[in-house]
C-alpha positions as CSV (number, residue, x, y, z in Angstrom):
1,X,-48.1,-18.6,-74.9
2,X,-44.5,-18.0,-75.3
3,X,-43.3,-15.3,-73.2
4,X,-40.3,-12.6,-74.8
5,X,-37.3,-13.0,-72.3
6,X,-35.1,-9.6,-72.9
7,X,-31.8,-9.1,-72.4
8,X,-31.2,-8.0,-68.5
9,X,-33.9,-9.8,-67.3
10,X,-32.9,-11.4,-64.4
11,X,-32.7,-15.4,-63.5
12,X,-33.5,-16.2,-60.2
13,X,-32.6,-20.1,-59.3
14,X,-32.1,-22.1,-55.9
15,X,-31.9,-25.6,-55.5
16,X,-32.8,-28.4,-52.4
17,X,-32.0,-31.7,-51.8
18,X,-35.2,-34.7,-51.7
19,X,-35.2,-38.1,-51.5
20,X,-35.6,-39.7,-55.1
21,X,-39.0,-41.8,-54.0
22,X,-40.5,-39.1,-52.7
23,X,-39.6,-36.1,-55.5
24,X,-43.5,-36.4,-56.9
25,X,-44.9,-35.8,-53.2
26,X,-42.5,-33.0,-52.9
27,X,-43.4,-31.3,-56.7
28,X,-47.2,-31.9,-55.5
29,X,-46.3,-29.8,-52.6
30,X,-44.4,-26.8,-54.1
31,X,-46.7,-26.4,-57.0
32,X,-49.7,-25.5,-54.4
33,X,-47.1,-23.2,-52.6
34,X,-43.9,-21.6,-54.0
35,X,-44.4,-22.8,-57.5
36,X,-47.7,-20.8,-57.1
37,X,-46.7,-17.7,-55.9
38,X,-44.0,-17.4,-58.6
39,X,-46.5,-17.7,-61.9
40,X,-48.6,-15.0,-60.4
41,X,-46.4,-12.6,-59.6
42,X,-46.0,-9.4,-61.5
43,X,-42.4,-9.2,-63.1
44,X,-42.4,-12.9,-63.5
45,X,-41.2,-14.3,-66.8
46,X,-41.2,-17.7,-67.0
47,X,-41.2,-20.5,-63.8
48,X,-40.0,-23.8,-64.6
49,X,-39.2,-27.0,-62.2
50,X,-36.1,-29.5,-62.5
51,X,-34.7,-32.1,-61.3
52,X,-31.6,-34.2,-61.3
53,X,-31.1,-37.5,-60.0
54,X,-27.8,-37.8,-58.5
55,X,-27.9,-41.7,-58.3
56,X,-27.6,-42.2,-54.5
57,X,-31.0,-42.2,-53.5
58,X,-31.4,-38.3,-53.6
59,X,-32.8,-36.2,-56.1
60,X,-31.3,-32.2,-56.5
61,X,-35.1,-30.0,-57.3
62,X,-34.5,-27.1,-58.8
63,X,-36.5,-24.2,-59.3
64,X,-35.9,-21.6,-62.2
65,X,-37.8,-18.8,-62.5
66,X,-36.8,-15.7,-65.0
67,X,-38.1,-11.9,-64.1
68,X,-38.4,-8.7,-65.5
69,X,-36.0,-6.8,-63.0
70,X,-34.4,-6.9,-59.6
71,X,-36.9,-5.1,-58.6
72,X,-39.6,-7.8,-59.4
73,X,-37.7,-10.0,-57.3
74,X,-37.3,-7.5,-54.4
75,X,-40.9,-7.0,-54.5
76,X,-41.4,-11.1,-54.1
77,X,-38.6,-12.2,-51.9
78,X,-37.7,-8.3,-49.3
79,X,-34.1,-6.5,-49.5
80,X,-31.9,-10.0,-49.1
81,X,-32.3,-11.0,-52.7
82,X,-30.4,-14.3,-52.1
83,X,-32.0,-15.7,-49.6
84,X,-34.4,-18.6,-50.3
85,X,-38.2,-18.6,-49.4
86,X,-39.6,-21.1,-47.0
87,X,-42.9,-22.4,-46.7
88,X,-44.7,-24.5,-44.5
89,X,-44.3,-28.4,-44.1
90,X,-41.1,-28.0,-46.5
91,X,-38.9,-29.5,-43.6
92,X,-41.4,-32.5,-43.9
93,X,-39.6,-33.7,-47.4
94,X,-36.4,-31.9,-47.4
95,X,-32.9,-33.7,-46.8
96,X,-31.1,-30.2,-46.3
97,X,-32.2,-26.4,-46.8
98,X,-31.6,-24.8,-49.8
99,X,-28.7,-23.0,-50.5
100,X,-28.7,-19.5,-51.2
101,X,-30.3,-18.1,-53.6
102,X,-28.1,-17.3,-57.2
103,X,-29.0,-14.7,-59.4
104,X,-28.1,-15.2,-63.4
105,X,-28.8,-12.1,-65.8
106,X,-30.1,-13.3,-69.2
107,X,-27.3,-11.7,-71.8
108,X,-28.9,-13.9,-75.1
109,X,-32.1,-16.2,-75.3
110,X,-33.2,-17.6,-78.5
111,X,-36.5,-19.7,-78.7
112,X,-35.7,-23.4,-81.7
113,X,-37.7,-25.5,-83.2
114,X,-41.2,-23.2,-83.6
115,X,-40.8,-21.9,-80.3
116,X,-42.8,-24.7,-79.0
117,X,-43.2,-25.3,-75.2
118,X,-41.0,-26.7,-73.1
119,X,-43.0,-30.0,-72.0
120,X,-42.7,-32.2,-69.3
121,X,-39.7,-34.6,-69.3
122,X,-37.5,-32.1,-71.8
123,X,-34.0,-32.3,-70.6
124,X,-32.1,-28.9,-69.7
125,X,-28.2,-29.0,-70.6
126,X,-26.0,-26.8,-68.7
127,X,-22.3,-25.5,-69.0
128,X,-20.5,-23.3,-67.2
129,X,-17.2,-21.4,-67.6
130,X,-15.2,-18.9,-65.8
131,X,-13.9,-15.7,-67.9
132,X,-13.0,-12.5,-66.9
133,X,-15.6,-10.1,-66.0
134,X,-13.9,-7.1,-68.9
135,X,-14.3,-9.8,-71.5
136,X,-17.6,-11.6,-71.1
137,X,-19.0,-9.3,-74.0
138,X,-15.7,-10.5,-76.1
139,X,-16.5,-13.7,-75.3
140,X,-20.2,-14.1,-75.6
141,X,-19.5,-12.8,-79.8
142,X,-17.0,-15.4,-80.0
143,X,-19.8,-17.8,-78.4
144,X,-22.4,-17.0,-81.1
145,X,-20.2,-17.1,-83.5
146,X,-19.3,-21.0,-82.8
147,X,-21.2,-22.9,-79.9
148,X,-24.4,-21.4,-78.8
149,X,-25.4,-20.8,-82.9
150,X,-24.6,-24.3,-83.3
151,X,-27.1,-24.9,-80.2
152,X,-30.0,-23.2,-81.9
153,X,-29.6,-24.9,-85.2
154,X,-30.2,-28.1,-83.6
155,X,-32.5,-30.7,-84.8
156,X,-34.5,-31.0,-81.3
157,X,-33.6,-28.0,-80.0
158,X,-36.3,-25.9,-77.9
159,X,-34.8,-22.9,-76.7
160,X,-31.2,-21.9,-75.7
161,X,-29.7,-19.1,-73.6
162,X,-26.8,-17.6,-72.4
163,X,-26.4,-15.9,-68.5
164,X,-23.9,-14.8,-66.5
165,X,-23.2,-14.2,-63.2
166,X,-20.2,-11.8,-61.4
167,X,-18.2,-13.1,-58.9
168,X,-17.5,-10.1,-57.5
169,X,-13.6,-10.5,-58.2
170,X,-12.7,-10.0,-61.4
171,X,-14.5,-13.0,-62.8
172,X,-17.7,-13.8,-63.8
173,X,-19.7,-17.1,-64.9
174,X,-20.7,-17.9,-68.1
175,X,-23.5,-20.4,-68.6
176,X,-25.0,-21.9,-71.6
177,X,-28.3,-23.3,-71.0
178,X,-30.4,-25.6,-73.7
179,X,-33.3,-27.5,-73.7
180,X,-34.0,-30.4,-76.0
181,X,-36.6,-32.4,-76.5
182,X,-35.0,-36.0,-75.2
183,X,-32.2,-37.4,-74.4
184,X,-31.3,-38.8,-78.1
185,X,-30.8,-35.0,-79.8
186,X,-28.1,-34.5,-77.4
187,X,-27.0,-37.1,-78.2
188,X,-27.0,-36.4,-81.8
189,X,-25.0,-33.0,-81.7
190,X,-22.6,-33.8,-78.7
191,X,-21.7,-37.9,-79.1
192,X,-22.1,-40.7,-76.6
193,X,-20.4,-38.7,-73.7
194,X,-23.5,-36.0,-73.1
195,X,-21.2,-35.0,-69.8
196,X,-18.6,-33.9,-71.6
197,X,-18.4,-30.1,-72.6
198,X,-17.8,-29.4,-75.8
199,X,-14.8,-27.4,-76.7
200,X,-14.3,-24.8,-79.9
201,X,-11.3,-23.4,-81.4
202,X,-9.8,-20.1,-79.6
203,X,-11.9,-20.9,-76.6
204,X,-9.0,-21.0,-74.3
205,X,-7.9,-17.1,-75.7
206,X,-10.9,-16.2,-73.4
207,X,-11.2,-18.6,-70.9
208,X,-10.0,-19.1,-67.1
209,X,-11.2,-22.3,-66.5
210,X,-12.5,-25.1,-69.0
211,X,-16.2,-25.7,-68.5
212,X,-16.3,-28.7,-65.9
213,X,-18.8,-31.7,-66.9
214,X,-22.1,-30.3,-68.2
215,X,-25.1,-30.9,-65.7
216,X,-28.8,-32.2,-67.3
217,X,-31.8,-32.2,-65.9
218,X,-35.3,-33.0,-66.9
219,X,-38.2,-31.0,-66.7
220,X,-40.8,-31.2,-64.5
């Protein structure tokens, strides 16, 4: 069943560091404890697993899971809402502790092809740039006037969103999340380079910095 995810809703990720030949054990283990506890949770949106393979032997997990309000997450995690849950045995399978906590709010989220389900082994795309915090709205129309609608056009496409996060200074983040069905319909609308973030015209009237190389991950 596909679940509406408003604007304002909250994005709750954190992230920890496994070794690659062991990242099933590990999933095994987190879906009989955190993984658990997030799905049944009232507030909770939508909980989904990643997981990146940096190519050294060590696998980044990621957990992503979407709620209804702060509060929803205060209710889950107590008053420090960055600070990652532990549960036992996780220092059995973890090469270091997650970091902490980040906190996204959803500010668009459009559902592709049918909205079907994301299904194991879909592959996340992720950009992120840094704009001033008085112009994310300006920025976010000039987004969905170029990129993120040519995102949700896509042949392969699932879903796509876009979240930001403030920095507290003046700045805030801006990331563009996808999800596509392999590894070939990225390829299809971005080229051969899938790392490298595509650019638009009149981007650079809003932006501080450039998006750095886009991050994937696949679903697990």
């Amino acid at each position: 069943m596909q679940v509406h995810i408003p604007p304002g809703a909250i994005a709750r990720e954190w992230s920890a560091l496994v070794e690659t030949a062991r990242v099933d054990e590990y999933l095994a283990h987190m879906r009989t404890t955190s993984y658990d506890d997030y799905v049944t949770l009232d507030g909770n949106l939508r909980t989904s697993i990643h997981a990146r393979d940096l190519g050294d032997g060590r696998t980044e997990v990621r957990v992503l899971s979407v709620w209804r309000d702060l509060a929803a997450i205060r209710a889950m995690s107590g008053d420090d809402l960055t600070r990652p849950l532990s549960y036992p045995d996780d220092d059995e399978y973890l090469l270091a502790q997650p970091q902490r906590v980040r906190l996204w709010t959803v500010r668009h989220h459009e559902r592709g092809d049918g909205g079907m389900q994301t299904p194991v082994g879909a592959v996340v795309r992720e950009a992120i740039a840094l704009v001033e915090t008085v112009r994310v709205d300006e920025f976010i129309v000039h987004m969905r006037a170029t990129k993120h609608d040519d995102y949700s056009g896509s042949p392969g496409i699932i879903r796509s969103g876009i979240t930001t996060r403030d920095l507290g200074d003046g700045r805030s983040e801006i990331r563009v999340t996808s999800i596509w069905e392999d590894v070939e319909s990225i390829h299809h609308l971005v080229g051969d380079d899938i790392s490298i973030a595509l650019a638009y015209p009149d981007d650079t009237d809003y932006l501080l910095e450039m998006p750095r190389r886009v991050l994937h991950w696949v679903v697990r």
